[in-house]
N, C-alpha and C positions, 0 to 999 in steps of 0.2 A: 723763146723770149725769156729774158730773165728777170722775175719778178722784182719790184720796187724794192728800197729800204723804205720802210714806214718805224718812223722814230714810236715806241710802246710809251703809250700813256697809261696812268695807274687803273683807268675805267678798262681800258682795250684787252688788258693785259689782264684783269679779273676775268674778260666775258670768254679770253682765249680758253682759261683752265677751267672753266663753266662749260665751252663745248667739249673741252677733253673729257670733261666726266660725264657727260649725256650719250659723247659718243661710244665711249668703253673700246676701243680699238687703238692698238698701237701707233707709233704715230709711223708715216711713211708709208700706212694701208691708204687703197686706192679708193675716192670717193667719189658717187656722182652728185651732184649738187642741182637738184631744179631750179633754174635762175626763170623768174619772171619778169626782173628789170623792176622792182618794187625794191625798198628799204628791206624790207626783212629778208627776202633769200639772198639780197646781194651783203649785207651784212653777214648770214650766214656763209656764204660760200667765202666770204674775207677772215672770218676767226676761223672755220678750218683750215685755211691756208696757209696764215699764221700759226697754225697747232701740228703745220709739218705735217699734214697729210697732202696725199697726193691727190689735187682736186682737178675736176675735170665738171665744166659746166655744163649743160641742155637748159634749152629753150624750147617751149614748145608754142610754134605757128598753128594757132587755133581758128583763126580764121580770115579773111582775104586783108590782106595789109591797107588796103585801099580807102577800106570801109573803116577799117579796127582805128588807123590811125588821126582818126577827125575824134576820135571818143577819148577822151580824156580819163584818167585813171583805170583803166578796163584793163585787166589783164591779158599780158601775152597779145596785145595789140602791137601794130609797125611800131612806135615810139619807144614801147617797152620790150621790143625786140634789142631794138639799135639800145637802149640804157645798158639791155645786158652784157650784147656783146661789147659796149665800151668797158665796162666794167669789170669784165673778164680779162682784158687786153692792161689794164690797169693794174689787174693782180696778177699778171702773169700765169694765167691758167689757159688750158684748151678749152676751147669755148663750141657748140654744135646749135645749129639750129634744126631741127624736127619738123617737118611738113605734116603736122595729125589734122589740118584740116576739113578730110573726109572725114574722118574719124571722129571729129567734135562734134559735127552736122548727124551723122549716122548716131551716136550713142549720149548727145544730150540736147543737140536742139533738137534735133526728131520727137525726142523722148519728151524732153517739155511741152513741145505741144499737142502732141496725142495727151499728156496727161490733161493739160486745162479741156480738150475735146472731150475727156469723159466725165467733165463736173468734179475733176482735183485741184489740187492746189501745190504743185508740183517742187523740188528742191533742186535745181542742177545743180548747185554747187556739192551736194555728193554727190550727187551721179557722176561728176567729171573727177570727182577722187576717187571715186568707186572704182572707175574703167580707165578713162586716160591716161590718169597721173599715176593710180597706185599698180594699176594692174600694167598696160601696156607698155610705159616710162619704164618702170620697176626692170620689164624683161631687157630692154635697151643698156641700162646700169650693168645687168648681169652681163652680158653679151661686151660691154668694155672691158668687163676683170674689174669691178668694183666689188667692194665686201661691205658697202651700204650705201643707201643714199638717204641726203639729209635734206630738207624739208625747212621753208620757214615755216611754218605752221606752229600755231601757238599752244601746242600740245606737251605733256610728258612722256615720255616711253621709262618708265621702272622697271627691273626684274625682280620678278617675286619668287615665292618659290617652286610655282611651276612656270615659269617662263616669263616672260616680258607680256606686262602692261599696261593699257593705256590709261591715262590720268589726265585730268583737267588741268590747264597751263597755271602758273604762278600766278601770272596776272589776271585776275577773274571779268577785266572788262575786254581783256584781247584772248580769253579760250576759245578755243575753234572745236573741241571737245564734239559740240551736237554733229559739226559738219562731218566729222572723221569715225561717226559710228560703225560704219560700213566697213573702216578695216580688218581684216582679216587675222590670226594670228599669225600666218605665214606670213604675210605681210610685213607684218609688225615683228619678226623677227628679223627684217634687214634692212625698215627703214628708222632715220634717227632724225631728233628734234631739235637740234643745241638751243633754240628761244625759247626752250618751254619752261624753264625755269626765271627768265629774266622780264620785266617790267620794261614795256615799251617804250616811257623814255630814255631809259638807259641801254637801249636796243638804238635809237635815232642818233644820243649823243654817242655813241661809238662809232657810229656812220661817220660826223663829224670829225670827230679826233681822228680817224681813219683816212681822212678826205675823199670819201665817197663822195661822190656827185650827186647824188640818189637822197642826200642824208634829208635834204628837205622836202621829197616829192610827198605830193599826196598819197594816202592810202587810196584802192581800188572802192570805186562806190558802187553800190547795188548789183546788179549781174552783168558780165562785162559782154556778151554778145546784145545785149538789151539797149538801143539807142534811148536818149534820157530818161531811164526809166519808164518806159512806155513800153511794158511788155506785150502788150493786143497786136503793136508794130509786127515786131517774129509772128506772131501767131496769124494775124492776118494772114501775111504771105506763106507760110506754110499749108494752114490748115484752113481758107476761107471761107469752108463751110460750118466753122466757128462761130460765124456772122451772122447765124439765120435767126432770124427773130424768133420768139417766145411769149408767153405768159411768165408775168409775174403772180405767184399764186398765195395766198394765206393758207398759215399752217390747216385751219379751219378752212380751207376750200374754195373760200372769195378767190375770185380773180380781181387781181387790183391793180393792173396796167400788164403793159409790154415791155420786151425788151429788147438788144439788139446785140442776142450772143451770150450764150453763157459762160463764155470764156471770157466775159469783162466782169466775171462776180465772184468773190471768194468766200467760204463758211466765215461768218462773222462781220462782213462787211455793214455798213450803216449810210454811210453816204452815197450817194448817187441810186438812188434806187428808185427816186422819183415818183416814189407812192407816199399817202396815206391815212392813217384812220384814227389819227390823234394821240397811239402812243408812241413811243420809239420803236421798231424795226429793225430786223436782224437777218442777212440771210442764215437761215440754219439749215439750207439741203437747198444742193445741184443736181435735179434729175437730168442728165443728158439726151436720155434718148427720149424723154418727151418736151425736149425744149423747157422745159419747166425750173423756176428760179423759186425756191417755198422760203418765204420770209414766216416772221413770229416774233415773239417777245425774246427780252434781251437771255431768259431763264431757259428758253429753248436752247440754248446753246450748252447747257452745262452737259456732260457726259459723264457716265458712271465707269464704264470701261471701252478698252479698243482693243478692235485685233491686228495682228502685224500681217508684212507680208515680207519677202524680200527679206527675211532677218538674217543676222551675224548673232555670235555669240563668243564673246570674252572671257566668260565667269569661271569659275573653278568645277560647276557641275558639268557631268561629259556633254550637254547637251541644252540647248534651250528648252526642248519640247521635255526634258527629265526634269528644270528648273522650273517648268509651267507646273509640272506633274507633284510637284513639293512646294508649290505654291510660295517659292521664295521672293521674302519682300523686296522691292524695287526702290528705288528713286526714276521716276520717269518724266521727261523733258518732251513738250511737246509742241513746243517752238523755239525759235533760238532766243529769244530776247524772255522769256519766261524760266523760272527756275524749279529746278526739278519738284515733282508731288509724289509722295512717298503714295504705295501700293504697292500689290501682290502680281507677280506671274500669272499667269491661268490660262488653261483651256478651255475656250468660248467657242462654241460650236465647232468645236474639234480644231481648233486653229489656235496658235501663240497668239498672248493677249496679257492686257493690262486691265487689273480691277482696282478702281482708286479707292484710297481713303476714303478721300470726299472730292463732289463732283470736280472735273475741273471743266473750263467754260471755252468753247471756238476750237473743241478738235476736228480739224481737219483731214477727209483722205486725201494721198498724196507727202502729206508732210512726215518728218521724221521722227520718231518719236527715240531719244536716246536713253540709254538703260544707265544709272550707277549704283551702286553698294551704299546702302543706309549705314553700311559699318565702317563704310570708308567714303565719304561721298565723292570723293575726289573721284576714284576708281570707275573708269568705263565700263561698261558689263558688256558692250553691244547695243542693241538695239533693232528695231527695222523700218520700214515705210506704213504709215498706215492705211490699214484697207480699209474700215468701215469703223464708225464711231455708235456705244449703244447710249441714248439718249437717258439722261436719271429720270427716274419716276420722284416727280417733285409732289 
């Protein structure tokens, strides 16, 4: 098929030599492009097209078209299948679709609800970049004769002077930075960003001037195997015995109602908890295995440090566990809608860990906690998942 004439407008024609220089690859090398049928990969995989590489799409079928395609904005659902592959067919590229349905179900809805079963508070959206996308896709790309695959993902890939790293997107409200702490350097030495430098709406209005189809779709909202946000829904039916009632219990010992499943509660929640004793309410600890939900005051939730698990490491030292050992300062993120709190590296019961400045409040185990450089705060360092949070002595 031979690709359209698409007449260059002065916006398109910036965002083209914006991908040329993210990509760093001459033009005519072979690219795989993750197309999820969203604005931003399909915009991507259209300025490399135009930047004269040789693009080849993937789609990845996450999970049964039947169910995905009533969910509206959810990734990699039936709807955003067919976006892609029209999209593809529009720019004249080879376009594939990928059956990783077992594959989704085996290494992140699994994974998510075992985590809510042990009183976490779990993140699939790494986990599905951790393994699907960066790791399994990744070998897919190599196996066509691609020399990288690009990514809408609102990230930077820089080289520095030991190697390529990761940085926080241009646009500080569309950085996906926390979700992509997980990458690996290997990784990260052959996948590429071209929107990491550009502002979203000049990311949509090129969709536009491109006449993408796409140009006005919604973005994807909350987790896309997650029917309207009601994630207990997946857990229910995975893990039912999620559902066994419990004590609701006071940090001080009270028992001050029931509940129905600890896996309807997260560190820091406040509503719904259906107790109380006249002042506000926090949960601050999910014991799992005694059914047990420990509320307390809003101060119980502050943390002094945490330990990782699961870690990656970015940074210039050979090592995380050598960067704990040098106690080097951090910037540490520990939700995604929160911004980083500067602290130290450390080893906390012999394990990689975060020791804060000053308390920060609702760390969560399960969530991500992402690492950057106080001296460049842009700069990814890594990060990992966290295991266990140590409470401040207030």
């Amino acid at each position: 098929m031979n690709a359209p004439v698409l007449t260059p407008g002065t916006l398109s024609d910036g965002l083209v030599e914006a991908a040329r220089e993210a990509m760093r690859l001459p033009a005519g090398s072979r690219i795989v492009a993750a197309m999820s049928g969203g604005v931003d990969s399909t915009v991507t995989a259209a300025l490399l097209a135009r930047a004269g590489y040789d693009v080849v799409g993937v789609t990845l079928q996450l999970y049964d078209h039947g169910a995905a395609i009533q969910k509206k904005g959810a990734c990699c659902a039936g709807q955003d299948i067919h976006d892609a592959r029209t999209a593809a067919q529009g720019l004249g590229i080879p376009h594939y679709v990928l059956d990783y349905e077992s594959r989704f179900r085996d290494q992140v809805m699994e994974d998510f609800a075992d985590a809510y079963l042990r009183g976490e508070t779990p993140i699939p959206c790494v986990r599905c970049n951790q393994t699907v996308k960066f790791r399994d896709l990744l070998d897919v790309a190599r196996d066509l004769g691609a020399e990288a695959m690009a990514t809408g993902h609102y990230v930077r890939r820089e080289v520095g002077a030991g190697g390529p790293q990761l940085h926080r997107a241009a646009d500080a409200a569309r950085d996906q930075s926390y979700f992509l702490f997980a990458t690996t350097a290997e990784q990260l030495g052959y996948l590429r960003f071209p929107l990491g430098g550009l502002p979203k709406p000049a990311v949509r209005a090129a969709a536009a001037e491109l006449g993408l189809a796409v140009a006005d779709k919604p973005d994807s909202q909350d987790i896309c195997f997650v029917p309207e946000g009601r994630y207990t829904t997946v857990i229910d039916r995975l893990r039912p015995q999620g559902a066994l009632a419990g004590d609701i219990v006071h940090l001080d010992g009270r028992v001050l109602g029931r509940h129905e499943g600890v896996t309807r509660y997260t560190i820091g929640q406040r509503r719904g908890l259906n107790v109380a004793v006249g002042d506000p309410l926090f949960v601050v600890r999910i014991d799992a295995d005694s059914r047990q939900v420990v509320v307390g005051p809003r101060e119980a939730l502050l943390t002094s440090a945490l330990i990782l698990k699961e870690t990656n490491w970015l940074g210039d030292a050979a090592s995380l566990e050598a960067a704990c050992a040098a106690q080097r300062p951090v910037l540490a993120r520990v939700r995604s809608t929160r911004e980083p709190a500067p602290g130290r590296l450390a080893l906390i019961d012999g394990q990689p860990g975060v020791a804060f400045d000053n308390p920060e409040e609702g760390v969560a185990p399960g969530q991500a906690c992402a690492l950057y450089a106080p001296e460049d705060p842009s700069r990814v360092l890594g990060g990992g998942f966290i295991a266990s949070a140590v409470r401040a002595n207030l």
